[in-house]
PASEBA-1860 file (N, C-alpha, C; in nm, 3 decimals):
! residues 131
1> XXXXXXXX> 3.076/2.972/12.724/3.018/2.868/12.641/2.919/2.789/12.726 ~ 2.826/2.766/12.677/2.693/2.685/12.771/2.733/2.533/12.706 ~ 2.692/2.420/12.716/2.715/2.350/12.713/2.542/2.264/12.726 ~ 2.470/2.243/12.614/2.380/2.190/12.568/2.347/2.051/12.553 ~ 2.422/1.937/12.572/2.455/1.795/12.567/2.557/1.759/12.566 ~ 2.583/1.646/12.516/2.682/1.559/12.560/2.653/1.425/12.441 ~ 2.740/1.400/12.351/2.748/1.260/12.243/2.842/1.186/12.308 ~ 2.868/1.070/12.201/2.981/0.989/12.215/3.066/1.014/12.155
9> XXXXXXXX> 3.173/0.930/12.152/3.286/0.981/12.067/3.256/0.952/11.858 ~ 3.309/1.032/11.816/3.223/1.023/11.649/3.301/1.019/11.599 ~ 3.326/0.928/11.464/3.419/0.911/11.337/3.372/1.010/11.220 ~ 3.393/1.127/11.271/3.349/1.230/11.137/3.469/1.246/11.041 ~ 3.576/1.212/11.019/3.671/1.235/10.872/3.687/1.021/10.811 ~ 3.735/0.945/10.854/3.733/0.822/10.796/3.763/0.728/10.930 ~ 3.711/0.621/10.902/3.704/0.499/11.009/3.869/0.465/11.007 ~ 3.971/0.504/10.956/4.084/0.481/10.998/4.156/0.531/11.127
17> XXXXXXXX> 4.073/0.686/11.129/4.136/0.800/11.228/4.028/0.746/11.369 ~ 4.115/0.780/11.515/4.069/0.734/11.600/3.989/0.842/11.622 ~ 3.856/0.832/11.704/3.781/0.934/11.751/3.817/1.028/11.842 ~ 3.818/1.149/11.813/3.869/1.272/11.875/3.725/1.326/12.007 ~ 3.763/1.402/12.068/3.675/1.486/12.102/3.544/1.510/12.038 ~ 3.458/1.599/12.046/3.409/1.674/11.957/3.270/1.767/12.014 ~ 3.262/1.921/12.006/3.191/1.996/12.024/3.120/2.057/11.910 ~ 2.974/2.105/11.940/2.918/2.159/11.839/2.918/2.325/11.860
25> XXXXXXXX> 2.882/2.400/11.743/2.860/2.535/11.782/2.743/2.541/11.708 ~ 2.701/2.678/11.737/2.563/2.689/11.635/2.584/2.735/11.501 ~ 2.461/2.712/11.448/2.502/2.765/11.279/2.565/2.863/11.248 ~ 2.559/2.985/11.330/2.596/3.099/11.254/2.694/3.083/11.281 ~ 2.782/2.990/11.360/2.975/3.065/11.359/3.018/2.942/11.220 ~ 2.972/2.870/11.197/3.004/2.784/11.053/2.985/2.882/10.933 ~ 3.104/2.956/10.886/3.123/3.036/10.759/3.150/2.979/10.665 ~ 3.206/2.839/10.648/3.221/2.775/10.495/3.155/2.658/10.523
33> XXXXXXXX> 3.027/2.695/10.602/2.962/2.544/10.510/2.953/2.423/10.636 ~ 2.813/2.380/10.591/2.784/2.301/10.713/2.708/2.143/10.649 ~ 2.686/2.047/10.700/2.648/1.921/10.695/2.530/1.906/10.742 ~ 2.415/1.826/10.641/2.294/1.832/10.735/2.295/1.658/10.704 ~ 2.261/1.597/10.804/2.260/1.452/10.838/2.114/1.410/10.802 ~ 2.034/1.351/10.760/1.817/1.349/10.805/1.867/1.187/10.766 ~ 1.754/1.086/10.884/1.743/1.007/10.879/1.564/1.004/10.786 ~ 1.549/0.871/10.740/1.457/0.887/10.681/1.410/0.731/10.641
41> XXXXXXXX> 1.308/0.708/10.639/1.254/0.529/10.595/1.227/0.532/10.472 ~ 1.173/0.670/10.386/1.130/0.653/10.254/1.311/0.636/10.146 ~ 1.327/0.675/9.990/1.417/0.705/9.961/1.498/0.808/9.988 ~ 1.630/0.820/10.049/1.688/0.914/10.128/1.729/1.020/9.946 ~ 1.777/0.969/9.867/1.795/1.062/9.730/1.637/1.143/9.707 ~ 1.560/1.020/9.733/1.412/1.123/9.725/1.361/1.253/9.791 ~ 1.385/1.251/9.890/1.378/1.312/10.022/1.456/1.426/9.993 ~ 1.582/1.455/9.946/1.702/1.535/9.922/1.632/1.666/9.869
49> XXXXXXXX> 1.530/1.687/9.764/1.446/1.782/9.743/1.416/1.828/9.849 ~ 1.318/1.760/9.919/1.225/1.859/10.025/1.321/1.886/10.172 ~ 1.415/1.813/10.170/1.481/1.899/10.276/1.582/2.003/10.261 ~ 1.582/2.002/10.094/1.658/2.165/10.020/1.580/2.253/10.043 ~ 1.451/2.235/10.020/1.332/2.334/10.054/1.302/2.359/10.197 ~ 1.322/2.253/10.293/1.328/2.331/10.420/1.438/2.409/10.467 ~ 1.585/2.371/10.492/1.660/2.470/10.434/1.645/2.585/10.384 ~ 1.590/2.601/10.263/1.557/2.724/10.187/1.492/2.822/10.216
57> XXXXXXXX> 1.347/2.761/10.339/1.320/2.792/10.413/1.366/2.874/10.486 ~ 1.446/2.829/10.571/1.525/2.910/10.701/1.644/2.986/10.630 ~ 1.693/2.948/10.573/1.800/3.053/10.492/1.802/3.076/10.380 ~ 1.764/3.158/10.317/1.779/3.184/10.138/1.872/3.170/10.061 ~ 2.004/3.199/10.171/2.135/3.206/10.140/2.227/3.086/10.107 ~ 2.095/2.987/10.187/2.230/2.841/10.159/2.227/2.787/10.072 ~ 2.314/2.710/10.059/2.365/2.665/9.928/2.321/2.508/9.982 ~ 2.272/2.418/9.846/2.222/2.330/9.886/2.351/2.231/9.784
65> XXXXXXXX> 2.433/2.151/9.814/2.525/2.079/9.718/2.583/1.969/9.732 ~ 2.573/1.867/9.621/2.636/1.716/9.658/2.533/1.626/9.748 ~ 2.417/1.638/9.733/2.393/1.529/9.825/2.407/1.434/9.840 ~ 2.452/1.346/9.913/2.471/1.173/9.912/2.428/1.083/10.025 ~ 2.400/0.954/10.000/2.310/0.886/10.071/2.438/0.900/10.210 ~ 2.433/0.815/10.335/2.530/0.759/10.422/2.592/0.638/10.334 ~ 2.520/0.543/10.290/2.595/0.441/10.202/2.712/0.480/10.120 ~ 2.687/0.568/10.098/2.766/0.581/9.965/2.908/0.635/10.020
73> XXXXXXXX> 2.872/0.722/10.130/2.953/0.839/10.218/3.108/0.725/10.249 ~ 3.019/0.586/10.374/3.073/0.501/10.410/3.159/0.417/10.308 ~ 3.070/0.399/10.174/3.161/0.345/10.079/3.282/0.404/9.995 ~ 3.259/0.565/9.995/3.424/0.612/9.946/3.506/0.624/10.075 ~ 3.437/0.620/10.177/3.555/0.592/10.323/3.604/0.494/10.313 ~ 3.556/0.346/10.284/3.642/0.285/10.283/3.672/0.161/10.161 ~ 3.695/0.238/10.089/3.731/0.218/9.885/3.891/0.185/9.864 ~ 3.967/0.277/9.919/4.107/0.234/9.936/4.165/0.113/9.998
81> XXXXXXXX> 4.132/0.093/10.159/4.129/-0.049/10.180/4.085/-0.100/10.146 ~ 4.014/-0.137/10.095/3.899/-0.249/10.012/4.010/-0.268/9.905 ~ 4.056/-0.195/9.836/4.127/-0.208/9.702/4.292/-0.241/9.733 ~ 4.359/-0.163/9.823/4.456/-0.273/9.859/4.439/-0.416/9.965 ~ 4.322/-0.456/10.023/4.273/-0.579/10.047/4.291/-0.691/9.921 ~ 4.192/-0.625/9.822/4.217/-0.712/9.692/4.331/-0.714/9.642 ~ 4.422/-0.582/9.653/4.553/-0.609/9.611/4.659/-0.739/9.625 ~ 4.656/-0.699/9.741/4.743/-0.777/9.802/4.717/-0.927/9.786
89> XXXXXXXX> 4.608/-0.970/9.824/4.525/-1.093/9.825/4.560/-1.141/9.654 ~ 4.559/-1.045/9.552/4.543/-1.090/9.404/4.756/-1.129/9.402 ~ 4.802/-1.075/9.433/4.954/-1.083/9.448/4.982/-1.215/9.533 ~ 4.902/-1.250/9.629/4.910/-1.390/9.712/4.834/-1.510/9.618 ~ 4.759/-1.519/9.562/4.704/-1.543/9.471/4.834/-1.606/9.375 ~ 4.882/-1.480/9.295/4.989/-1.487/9.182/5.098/-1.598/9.263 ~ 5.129/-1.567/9.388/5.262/-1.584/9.393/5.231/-1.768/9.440 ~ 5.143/-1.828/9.534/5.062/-1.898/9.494/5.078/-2.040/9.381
97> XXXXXXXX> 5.006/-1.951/9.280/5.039/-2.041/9.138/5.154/-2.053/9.101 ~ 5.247/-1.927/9.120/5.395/-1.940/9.051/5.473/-2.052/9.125 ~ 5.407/-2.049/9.231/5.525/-2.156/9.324/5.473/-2.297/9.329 ~ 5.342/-2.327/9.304/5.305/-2.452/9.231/5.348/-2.466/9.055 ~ 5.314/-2.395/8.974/5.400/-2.414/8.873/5.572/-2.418/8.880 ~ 5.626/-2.377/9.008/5.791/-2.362/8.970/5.794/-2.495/9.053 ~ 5.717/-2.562/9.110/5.762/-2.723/9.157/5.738/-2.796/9.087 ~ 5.639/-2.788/9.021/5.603/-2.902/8.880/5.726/-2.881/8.807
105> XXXXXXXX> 5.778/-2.812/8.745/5.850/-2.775/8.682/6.017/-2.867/8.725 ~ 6.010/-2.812/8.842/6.142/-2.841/8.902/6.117/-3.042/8.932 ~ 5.989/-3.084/8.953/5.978/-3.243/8.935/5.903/-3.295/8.850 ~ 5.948/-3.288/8.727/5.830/-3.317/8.654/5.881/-3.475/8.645 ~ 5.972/-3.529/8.631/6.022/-3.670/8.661/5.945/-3.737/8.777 ~ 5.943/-3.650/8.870/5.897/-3.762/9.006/5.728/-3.747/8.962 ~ 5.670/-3.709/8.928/5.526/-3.653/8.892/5.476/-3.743/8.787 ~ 5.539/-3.822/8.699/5.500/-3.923/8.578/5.492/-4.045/8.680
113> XXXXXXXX> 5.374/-4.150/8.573/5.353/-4.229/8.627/5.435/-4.314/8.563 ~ 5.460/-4.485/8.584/5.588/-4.578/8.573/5.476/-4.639/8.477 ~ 5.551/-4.642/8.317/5.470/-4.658/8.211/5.543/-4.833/8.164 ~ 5.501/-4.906/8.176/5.537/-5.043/8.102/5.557/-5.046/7.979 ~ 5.626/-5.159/7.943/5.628/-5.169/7.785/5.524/-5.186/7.699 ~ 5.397/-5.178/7.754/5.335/-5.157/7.688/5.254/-4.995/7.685 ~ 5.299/-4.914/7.722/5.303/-4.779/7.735/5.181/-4.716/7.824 ~ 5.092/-4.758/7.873/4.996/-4.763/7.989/5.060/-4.769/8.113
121> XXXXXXXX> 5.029/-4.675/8.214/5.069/-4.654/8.306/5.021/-4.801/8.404 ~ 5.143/-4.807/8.462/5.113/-4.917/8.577/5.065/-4.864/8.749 ~ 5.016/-4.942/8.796/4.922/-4.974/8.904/5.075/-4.962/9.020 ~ 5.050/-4.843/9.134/5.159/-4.905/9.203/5.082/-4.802/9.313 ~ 5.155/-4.809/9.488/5.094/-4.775/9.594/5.097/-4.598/9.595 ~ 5.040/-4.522/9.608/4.994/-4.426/9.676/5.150/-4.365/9.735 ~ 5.171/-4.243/9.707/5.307/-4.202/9.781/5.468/-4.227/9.696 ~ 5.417/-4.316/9.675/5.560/-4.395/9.625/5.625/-4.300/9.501
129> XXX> 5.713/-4.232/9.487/5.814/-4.141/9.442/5.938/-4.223/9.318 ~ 5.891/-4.218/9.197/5.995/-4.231/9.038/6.157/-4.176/9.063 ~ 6.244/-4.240/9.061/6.379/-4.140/9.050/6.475/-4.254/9.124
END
């Protein structure tokens, strides 16, 4: 094996898994199918044509399928955390309100204000606790 360069370490399956190794081979030992990466400044969906046609070019045989931006790639990588992030957070949330509603509940006496006989709440200090 010759040995042609040298990368860094790469997150090629999802940003959860730690970075492995990683060596390249050349095209022809890839039998099911290979990944073509193109950076690009114009629209990268635009672009997706003419680099099927270069491709097509060099091999007649390949199959050109699924293209997708990197955005998008990055965004079903990480769709699941994102969604139990909100999960959880919407459950902290719930639990939250329930436990401010189950104290009101449990003082609703100390929580009224001290109503006179004439049924208008009276004037009294800050803090100060009914019961």
């Amino acid at each position: 094996m010759e040995i042609v360069g040298i990368v860094n370490d790469v997150r090629d399956r999802t940003l959860k898994v730690s970075t492995t190794p990683v060596y390249f081979r050349p095209l022809a030992a890839y039998d099911n199918g290979f990944q073509i990466i193109a950076r690009t400044s114009a629209n990268p969906m635009a672009m997706a044509p003419a680099i099927a046609r270069a491709v097509q070019a060099i091999d007649r045989d390949a199959r050109i399928s699924d293209p997708q931006t990197l955005n998008r790639i990055i965004s079903k990588s990480v769709a699941e955390p994102k969604f139990q992030t909100l999960l959880v957070g919407s459950f902290g949330i719930l639990g939250s309100i329930l436990a401010i509603v189950g104290l009101w509940r449990y003082f609703p006496s100390r929580c009224e204000p001290d109503r006179s006989q004439s049924g208008r709440p009276e004037s009294r200090r800050p803090g100060r606790m009914v019961g």
